[in-house]
LUMSEVEX-991527 format. One line per 8 residues: number of its first residue (from 0); their letters; for each residue x, y, z of N, C-alpha, C. Coordinates in nm, 3 decimals, decimal comma, always signed. Example, Ala and Ser with C-alpha at 12.3 -4.5 7.8 and 13.67 -1.06 7.14 Angstrom:
<nodes>
0> AS> +1,319 -0,569 +0,780 +1,230 -0,450 +0,780 +1,320 -0,330 +0,780 ~ +1,285 -0,225 +0,708 +1,367 -0,106 +0,714 +1,290 +0,003 +0,787 .
</nodes>
This chain:
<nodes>
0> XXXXXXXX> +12,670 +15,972 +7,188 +12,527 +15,942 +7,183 +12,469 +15,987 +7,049 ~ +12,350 +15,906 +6,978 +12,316 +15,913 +6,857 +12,171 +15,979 +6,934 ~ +12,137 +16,105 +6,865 +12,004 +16,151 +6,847 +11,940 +16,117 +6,744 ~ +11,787 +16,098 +6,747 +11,722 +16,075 +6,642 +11,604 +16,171 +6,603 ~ +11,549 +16,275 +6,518 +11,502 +16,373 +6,534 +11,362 +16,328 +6,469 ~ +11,250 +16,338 +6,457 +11,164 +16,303 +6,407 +11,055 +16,424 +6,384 ~ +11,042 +16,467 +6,240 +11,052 +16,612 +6,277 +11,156 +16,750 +6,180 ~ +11,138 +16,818 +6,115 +11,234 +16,813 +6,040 +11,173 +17,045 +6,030 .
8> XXXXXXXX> +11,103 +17,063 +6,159 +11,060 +17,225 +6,170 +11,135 +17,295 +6,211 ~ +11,072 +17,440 +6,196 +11,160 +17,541 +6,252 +11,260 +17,465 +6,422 ~ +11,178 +17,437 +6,485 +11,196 +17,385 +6,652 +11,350 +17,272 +6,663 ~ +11,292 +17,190 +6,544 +11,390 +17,076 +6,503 +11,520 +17,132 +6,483 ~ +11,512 +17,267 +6,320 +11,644 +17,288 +6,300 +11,717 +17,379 +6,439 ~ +11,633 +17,467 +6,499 +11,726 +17,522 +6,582 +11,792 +17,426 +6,715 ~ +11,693 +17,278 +6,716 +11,773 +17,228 +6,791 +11,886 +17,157 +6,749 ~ +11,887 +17,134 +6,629 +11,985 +17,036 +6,550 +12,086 +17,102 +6,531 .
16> XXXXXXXX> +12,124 +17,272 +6,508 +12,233 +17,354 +6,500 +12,289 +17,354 +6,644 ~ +12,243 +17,360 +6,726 +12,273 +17,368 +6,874 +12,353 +17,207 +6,889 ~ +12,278 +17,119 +6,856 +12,345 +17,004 +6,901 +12,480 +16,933 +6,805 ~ +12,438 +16,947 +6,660 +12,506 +16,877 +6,569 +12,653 +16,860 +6,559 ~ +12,692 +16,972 +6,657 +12,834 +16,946 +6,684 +12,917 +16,836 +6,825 ~ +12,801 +16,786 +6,870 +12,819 +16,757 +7,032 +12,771 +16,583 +6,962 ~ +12,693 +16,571 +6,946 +12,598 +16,456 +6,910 +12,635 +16,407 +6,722 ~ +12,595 +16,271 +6,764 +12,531 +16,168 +6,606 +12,393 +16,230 +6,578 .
24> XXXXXXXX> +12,421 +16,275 +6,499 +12,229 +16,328 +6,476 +12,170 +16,278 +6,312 ~ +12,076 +16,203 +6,362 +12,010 +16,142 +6,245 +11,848 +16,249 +6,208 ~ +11,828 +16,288 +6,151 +11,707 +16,315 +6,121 +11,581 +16,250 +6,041 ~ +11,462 +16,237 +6,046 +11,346 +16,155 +6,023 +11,229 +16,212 +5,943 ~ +11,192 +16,239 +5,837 +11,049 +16,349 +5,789 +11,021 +16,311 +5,678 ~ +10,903 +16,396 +5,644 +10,840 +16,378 +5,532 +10,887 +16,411 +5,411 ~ +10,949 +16,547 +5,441 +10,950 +16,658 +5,302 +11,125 +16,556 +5,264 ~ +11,142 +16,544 +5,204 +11,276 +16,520 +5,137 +11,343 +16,636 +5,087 .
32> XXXXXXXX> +11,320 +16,701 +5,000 +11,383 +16,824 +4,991 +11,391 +16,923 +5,098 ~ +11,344 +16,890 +5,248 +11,383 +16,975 +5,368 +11,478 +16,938 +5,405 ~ +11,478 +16,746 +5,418 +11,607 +16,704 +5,482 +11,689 +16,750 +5,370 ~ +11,683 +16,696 +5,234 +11,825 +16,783 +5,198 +11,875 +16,895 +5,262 ~ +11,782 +16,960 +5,248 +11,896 +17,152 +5,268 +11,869 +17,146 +5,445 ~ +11,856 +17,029 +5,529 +11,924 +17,021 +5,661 +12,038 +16,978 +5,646 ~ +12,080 +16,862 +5,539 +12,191 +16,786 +5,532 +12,274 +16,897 +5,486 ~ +12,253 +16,982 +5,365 +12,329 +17,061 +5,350 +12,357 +17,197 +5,445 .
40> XXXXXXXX> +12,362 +17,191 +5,569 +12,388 +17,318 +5,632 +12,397 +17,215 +5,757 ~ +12,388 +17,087 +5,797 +12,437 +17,076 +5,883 +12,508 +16,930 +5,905 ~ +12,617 +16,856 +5,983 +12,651 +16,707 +6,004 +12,571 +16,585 +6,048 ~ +12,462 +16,593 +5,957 +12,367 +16,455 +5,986 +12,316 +16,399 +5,891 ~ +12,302 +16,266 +5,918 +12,231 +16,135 +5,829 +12,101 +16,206 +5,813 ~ +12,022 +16,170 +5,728 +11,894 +16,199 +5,695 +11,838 +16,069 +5,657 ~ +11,671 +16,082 +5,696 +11,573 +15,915 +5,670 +11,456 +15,972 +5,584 ~ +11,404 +15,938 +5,474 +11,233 +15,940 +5,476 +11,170 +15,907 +5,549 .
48> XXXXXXXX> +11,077 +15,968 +5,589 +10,956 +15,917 +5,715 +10,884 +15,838 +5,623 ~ +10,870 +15,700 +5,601 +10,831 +15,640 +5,558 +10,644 +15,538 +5,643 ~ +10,636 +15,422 +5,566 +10,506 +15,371 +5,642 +10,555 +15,269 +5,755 ~ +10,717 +15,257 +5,770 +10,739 +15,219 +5,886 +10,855 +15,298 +5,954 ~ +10,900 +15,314 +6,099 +10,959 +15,403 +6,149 +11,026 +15,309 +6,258 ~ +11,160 +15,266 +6,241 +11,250 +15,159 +6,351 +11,319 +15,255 +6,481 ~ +11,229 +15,252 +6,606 +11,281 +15,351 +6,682 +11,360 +15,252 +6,775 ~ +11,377 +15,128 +6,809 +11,417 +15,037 +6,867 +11,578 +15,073 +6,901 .
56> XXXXXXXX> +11,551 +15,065 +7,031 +11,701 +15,183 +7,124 +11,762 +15,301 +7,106 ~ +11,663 +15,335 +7,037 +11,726 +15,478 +7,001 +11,685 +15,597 +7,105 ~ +11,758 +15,723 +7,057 +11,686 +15,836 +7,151 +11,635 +15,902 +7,078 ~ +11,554 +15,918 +7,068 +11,427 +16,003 +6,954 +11,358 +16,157 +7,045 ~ +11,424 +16,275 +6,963 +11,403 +16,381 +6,984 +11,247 +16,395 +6,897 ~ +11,109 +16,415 +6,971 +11,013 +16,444 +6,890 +11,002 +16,546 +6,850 ~ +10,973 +16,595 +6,741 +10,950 +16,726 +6,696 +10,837 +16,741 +6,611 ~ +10,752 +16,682 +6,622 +10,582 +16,739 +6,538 +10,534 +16,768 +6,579 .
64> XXXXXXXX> +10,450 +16,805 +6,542 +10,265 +16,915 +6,589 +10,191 +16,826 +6,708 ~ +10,148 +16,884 +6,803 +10,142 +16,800 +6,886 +9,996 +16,691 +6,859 ~ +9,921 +16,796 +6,776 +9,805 +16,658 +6,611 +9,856 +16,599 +6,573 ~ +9,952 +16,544 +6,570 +10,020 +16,461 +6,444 +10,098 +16,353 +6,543 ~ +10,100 +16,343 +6,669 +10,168 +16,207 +6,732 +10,059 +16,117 +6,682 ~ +9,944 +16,133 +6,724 +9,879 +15,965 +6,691 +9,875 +15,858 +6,544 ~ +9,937 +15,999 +6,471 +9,926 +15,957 +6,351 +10,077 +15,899 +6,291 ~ +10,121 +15,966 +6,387 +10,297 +15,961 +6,368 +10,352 +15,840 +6,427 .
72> XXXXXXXX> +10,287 +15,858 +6,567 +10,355 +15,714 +6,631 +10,305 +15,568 +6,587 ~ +10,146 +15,590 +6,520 +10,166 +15,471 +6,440 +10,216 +15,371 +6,375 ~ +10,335 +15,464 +6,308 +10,412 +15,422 +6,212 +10,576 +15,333 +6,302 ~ +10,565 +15,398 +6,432 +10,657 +15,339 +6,514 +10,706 +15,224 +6,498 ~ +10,810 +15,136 +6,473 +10,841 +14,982 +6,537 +10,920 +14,981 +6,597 ~ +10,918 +14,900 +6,729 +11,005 +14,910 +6,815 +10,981 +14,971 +6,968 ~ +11,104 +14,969 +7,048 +11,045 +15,036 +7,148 +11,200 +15,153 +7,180 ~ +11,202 +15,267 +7,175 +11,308 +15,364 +7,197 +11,331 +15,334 +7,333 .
80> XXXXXXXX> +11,485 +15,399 +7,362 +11,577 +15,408 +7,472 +11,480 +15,524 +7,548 ~ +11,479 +15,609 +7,459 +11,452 +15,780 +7,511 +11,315 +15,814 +7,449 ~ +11,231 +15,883 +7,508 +11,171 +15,997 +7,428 +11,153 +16,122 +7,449 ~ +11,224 +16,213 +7,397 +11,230 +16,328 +7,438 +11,137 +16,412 +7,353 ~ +11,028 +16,473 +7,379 +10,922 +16,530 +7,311 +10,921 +16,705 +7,361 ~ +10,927 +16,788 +7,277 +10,925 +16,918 +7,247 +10,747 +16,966 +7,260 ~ +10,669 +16,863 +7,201 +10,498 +16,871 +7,198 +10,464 +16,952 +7,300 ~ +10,414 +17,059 +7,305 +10,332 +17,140 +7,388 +10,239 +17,098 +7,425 .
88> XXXXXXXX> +10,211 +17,089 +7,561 +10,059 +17,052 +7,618 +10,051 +16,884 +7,626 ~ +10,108 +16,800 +7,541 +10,107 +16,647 +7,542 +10,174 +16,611 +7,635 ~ +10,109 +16,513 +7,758 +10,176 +16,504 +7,855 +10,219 +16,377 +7,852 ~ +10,296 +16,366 +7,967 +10,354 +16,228 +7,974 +10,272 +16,080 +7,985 ~ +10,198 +16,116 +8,021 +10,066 +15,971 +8,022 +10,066 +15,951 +7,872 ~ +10,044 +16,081 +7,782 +9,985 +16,064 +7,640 +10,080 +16,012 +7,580 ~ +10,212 +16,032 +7,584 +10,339 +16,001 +7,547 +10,343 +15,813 +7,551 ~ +10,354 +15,806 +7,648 +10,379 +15,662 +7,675 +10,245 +15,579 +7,630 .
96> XXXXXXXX> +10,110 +15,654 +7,615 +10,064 +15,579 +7,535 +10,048 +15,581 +7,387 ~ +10,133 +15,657 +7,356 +10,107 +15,712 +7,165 +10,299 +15,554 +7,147 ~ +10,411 +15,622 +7,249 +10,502 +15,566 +7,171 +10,596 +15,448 +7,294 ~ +10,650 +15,363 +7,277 +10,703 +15,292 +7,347 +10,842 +15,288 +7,390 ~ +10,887 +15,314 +7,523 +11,017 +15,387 +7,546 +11,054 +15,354 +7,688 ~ +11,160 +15,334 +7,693 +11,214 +15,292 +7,827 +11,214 +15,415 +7,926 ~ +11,204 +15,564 +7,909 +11,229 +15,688 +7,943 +11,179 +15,774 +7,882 ~ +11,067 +15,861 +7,930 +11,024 +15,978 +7,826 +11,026 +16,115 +7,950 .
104> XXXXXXXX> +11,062 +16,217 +7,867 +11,085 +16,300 +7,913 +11,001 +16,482 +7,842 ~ +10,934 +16,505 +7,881 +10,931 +16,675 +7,798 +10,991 +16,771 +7,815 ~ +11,054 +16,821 +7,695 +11,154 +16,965 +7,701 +11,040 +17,071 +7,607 ~ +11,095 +17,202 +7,654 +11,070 +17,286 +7,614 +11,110 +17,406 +7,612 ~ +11,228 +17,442 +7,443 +11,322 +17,454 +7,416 +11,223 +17,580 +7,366 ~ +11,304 +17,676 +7,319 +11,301 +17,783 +7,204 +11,368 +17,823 +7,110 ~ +11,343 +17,906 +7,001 +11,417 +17,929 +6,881 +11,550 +17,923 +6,899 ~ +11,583 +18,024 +7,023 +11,729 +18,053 +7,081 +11,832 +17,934 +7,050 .
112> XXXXXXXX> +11,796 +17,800 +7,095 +11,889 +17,692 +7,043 +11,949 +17,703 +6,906 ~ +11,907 +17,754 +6,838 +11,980 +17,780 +6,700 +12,145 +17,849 +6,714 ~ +12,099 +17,914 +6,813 +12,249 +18,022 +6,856 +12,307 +17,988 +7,019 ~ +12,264 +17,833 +7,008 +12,324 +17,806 +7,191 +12,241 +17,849 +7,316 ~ +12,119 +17,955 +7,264 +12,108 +18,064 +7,392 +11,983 +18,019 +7,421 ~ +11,918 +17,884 +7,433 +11,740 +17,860 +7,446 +11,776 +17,825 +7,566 ~ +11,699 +17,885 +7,647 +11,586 +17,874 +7,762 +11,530 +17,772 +7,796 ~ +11,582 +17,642 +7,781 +11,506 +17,512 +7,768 +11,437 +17,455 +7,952 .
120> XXXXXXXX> +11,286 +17,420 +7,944 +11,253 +17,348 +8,065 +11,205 +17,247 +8,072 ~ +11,229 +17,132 +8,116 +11,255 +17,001 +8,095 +11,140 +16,908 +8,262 ~ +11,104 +16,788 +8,250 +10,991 +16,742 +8,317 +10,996 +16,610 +8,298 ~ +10,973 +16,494 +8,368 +10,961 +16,335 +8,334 +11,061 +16,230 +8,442 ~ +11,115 +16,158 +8,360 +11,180 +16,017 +8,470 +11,275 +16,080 +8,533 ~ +11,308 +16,086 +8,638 +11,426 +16,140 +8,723 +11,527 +16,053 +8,644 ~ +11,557 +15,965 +8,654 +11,652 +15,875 +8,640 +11,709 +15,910 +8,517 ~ +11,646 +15,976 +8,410 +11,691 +16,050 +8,274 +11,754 +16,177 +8,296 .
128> XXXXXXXX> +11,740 +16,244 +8,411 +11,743 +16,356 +8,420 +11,870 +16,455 +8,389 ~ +12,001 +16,371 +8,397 +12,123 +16,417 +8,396 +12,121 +16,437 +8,280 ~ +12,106 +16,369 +8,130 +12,159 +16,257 +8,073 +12,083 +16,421 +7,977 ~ +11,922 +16,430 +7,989 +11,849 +16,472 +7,965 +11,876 +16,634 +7,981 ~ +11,886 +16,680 +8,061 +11,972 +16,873 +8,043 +12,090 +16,865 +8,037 ~ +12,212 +16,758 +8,007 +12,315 +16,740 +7,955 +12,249 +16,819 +7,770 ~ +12,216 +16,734 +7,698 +12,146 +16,750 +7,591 +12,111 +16,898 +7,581 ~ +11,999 +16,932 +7,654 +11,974 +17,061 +7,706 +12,065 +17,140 +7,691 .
136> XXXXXXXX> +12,148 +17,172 +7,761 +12,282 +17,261 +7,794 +12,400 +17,253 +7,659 ~ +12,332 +17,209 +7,571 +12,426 +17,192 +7,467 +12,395 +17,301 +7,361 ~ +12,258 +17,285 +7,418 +12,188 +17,418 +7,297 +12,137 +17,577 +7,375 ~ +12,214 +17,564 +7,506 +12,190 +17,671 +7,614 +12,155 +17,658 +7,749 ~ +12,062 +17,702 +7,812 +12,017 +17,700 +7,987 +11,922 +17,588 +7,992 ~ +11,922 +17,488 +8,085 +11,821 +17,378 +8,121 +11,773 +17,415 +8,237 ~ +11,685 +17,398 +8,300 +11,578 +17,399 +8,437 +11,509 +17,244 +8,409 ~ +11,557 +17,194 +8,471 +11,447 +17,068 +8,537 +11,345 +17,105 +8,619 .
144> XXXXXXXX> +11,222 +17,080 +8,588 +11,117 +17,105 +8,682 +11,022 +16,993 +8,708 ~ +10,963 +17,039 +8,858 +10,928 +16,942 +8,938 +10,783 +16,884 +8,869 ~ +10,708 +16,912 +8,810 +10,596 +16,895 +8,793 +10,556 +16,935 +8,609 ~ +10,480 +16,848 +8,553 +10,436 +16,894 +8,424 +10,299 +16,994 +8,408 ~ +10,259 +17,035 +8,531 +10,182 +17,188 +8,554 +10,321 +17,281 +8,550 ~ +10,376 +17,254 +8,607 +10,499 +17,368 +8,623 +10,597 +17,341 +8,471 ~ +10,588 +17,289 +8,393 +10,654 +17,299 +8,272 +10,565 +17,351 +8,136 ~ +10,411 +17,332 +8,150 +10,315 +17,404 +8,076 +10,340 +17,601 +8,154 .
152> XXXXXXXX> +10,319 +17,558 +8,271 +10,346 +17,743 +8,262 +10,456 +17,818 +8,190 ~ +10,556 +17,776 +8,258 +10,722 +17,772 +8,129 +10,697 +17,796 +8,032 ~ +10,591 +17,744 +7,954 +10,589 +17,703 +7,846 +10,523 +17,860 +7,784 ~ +10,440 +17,945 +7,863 +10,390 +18,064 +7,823 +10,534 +18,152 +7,881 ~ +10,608 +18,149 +7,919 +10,728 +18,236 +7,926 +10,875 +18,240 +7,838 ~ +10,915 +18,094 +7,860 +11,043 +18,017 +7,758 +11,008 +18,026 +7,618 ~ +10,870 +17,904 +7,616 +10,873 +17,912 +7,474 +10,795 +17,981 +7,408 ~ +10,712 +18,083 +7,461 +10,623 +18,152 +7,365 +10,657 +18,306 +7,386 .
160> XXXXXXXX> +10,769 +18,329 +7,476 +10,833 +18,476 +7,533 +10,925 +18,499 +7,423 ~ +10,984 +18,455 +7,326 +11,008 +18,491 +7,217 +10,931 +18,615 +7,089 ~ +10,861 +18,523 +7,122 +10,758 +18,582 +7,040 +10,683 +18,749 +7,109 ~ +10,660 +18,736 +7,236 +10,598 +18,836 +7,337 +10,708 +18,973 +7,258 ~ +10,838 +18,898 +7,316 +10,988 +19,012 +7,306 +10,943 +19,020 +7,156 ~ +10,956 +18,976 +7,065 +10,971 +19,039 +6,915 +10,829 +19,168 +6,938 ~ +10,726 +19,100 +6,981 +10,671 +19,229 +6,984 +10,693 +19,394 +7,076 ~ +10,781 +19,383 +7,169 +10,808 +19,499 +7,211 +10,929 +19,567 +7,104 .
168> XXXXXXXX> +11,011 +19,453 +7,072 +11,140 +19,524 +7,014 +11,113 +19,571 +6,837 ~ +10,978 +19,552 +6,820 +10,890 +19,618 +6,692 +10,796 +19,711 +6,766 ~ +10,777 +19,732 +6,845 +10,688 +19,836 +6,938 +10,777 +19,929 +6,896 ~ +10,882 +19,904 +7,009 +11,003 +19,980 +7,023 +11,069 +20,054 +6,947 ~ +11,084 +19,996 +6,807 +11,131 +20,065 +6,687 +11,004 +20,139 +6,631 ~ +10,918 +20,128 +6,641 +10,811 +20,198 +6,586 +10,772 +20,299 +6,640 ~ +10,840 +20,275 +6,745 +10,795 +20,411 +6,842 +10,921 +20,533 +6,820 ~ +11,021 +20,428 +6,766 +11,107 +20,575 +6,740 +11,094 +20,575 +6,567 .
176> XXXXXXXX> +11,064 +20,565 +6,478 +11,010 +20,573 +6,388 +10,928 +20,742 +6,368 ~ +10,814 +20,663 +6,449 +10,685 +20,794 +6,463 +10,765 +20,868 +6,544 ~ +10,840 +20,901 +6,583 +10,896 +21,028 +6,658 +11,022 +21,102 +6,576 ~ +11,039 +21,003 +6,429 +11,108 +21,072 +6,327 +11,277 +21,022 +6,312 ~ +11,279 +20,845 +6,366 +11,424 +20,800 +6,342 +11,412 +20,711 +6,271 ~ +11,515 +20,697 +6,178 +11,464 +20,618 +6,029 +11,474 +20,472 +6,079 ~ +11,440 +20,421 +6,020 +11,407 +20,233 +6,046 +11,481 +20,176 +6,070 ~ +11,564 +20,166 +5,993 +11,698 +20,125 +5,971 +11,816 +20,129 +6,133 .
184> XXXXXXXX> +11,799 +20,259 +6,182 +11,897 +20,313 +6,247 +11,786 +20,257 +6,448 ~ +11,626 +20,308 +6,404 +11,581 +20,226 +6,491 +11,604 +20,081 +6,536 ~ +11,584 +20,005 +6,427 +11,651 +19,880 +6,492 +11,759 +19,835 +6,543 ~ +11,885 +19,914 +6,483 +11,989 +19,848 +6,522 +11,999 +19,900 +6,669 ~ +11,922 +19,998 +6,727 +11,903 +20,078 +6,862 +11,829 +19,970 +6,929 ~ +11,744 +19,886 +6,860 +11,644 +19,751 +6,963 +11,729 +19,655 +6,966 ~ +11,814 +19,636 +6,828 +11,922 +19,520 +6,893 +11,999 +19,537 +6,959 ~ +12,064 +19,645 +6,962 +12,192 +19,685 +7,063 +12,114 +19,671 +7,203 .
192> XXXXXXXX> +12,016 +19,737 +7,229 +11,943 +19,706 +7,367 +11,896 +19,580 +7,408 ~ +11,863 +19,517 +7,336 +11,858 +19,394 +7,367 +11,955 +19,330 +7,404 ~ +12,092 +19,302 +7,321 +12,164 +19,248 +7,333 +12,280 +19,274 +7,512 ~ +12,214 +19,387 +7,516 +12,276 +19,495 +7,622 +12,212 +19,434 +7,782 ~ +12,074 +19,402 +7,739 +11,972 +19,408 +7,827 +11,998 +19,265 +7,930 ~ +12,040 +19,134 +7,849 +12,054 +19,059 +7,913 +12,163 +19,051 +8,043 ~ +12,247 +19,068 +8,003 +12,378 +19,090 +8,153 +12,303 +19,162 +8,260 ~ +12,288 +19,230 +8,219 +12,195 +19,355 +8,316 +12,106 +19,212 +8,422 .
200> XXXXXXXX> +12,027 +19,162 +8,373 +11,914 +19,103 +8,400 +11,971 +18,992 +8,489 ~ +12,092 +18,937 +8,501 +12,182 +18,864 +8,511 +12,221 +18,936 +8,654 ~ +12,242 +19,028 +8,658 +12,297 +19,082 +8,753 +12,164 +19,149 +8,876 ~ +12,081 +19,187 +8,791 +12,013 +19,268 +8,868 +11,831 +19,227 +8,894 ~ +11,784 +19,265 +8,995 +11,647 +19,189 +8,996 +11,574 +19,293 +8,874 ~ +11,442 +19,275 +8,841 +11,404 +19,350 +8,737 +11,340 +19,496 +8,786 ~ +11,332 +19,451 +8,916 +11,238 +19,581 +9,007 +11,372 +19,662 +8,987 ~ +11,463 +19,648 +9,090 +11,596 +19,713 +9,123 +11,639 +19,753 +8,952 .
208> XXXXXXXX> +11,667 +19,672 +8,837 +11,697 +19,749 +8,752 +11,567 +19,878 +8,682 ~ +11,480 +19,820 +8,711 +11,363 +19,963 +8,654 +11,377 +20,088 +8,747 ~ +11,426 +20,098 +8,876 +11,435 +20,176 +8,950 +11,557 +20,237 +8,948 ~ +11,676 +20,163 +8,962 +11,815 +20,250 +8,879 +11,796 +20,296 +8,751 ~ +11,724 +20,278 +8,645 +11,670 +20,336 +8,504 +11,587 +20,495 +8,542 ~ +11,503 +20,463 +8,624 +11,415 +20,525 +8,640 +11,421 +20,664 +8,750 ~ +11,485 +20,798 +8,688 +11,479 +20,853 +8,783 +11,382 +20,978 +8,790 ~ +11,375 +21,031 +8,914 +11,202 +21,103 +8,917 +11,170 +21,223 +8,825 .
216> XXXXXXXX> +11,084 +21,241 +8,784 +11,061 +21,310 +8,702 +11,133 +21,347 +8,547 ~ +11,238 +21,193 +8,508 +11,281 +21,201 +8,377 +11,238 +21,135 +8,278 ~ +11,279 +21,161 +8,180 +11,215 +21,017 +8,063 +11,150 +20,931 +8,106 ~ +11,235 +20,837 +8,175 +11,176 +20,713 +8,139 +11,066 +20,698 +8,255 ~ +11,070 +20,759 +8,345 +10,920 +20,740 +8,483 +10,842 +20,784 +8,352 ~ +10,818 +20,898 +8,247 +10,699 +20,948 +8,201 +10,684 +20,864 +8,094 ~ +10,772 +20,725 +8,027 +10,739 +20,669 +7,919 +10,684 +20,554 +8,056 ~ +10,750 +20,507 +8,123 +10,657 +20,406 +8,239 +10,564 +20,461 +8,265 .
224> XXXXXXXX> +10,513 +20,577 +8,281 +10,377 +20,556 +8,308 +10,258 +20,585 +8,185 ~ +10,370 +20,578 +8,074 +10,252 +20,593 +7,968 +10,199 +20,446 +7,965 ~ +10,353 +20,324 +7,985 +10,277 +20,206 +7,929 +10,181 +20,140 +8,060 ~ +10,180 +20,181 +8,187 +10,095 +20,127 +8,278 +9,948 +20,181 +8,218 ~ +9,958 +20,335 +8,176 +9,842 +20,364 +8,174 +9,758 +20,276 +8,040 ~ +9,849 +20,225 +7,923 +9,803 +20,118 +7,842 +9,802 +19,945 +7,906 ~ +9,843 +19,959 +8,011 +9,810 +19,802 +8,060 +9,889 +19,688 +8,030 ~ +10,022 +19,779 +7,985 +10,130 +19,706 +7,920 +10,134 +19,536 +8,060 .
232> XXXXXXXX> +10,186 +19,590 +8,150 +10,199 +19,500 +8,255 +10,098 +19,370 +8,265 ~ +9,984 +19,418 +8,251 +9,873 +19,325 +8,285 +9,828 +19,255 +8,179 ~ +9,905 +19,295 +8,033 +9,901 +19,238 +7,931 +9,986 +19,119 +7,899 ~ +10,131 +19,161 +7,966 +10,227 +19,034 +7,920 +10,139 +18,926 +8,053 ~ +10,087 +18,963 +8,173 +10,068 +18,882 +8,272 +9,959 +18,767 +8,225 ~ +9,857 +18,861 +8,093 +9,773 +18,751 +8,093 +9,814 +18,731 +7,948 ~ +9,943 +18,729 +7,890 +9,973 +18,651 +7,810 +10,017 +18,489 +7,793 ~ +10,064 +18,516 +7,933 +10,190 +18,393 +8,012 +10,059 +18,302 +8,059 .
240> XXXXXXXX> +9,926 +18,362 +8,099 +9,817 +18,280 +8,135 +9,723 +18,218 +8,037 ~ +9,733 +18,258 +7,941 +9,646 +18,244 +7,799 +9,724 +18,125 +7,737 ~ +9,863 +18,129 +7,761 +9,966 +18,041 +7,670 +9,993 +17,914 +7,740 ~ +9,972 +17,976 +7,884 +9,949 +17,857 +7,959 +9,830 +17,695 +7,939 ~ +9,676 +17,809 +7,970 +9,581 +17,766 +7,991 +9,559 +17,649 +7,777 ~ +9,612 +17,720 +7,702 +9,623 +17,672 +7,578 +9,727 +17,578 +7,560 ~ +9,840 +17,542 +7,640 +9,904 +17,460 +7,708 +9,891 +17,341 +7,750 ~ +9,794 +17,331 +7,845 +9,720 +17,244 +7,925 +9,594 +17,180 +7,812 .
248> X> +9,545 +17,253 +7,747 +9,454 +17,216 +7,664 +9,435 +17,137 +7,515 .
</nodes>
């Protein structure tokens, strides 16, 4: 199967490293000197996004700003096999009326695809559906979900929980920093935990692992209740709701 990427961002390349070994991958954009140094680091054709755009049977991975379809699909001719759109918040009604496609579908992938490991959650034609977290699963974990309310919430956990985690695991180092451990030696202590953290999570519910961590009156109950008493909890909760509600909007 030939992918067609349209789109040439951060989102794009980490999906294009994830896939480029599995897939035909053509890429589509503005900048020319981006597609170069994609071509050079990875196995794909490259196009100018020019004032016309031949999507006619193809499977077209979208990858722009989710401002920039009406302006983008303009340029469309043709009518695609696929459309698989990454666009946050653009739903499937908007889709099928911006571009013309036998099948459209929304994923919503994260950086992680760069390294196999994205979190991807996926929404649209059943009948695509295999075909569609096949793709998925190439660049890491797929979830099909039932509803495109239920893939905007995702969307404040999968794809914007990246970002949440970078801020604890810079918390984290900063916190041993100010307590007098050099930078350097802090981080590689947030990556090792991190990297540590997932199996765990895999195995264990998150309650049950905070409670085997957590025993009475040691460390870590008195660093847990420093961060309740900052609202740590009720902070990521109305992060996932904020990213949501901006989602939908």
């Amino acid at each position: 199967m030939k992918l067609t990427f349209v789109g040439a961002g951060n989102m794009a390349e980490a999906i294009i490293a994830g896939v480029c070994d599995k897939y035909e991958v053509e890429v589509i954009a503005r900048d020319q000197k981006r597609l170069e140094e994609l071509q050079e680091k990875y196995d794909i054709t490259i196009s100018k996004f020019d004032n016309q755009v031949d999507i006619e049977g193809k499977n077209i991975i979208l990858c722009v700003k989710p401002y920039a379809l009406e302006e983008v699909s303009k340029k469309f001719v043709g009518s695609a096999e696929t459309l698989l759109s990454v666009l946050a918040g653009s739903t499937l009604q908007t889709l099928k009326n911006a571009v013309k496609a036998e099948y459209y579908v929304r994923i919503m992938p994260n950086l992680a695809a760069k390294y196999g490991k994205s979190m991807s959650t996926l929404c649209g034609d059943e009948v695509y559906k295999k075909e569609a977290v096949a793709i998925c699963e190439s660049f890491g974990q797929a979830l099909w979900l039932g509803s495109e309310k239920e893939i905007d919430i995702a969307t404040g956990v999968a794809g914007s929980g990246p970002a949440f985690l970078a801020l604890v695991a810079e918390a984290l180092s900063d916190g041993a920093v100010k307590e007098g451990l050099k930078r350097e030696d802090a981080n590689v202590l947030v990556r090792g935990l991190f990297e540590g953290f997932s199996p765990l999570l895999n195995e264990n519910h998150p309650a049950l692992l905070k409670d085997a961590v957590m025993s009475p009156g040691g460390t870590t109950a008195a660093g847990y209740a420093a961060l309740e008493e900052g609202r740590v909890r009720d902070g990521f909760i109305k992060a996932v709701t904020k990213a949501y509600e901006r989602a939908k909007s």
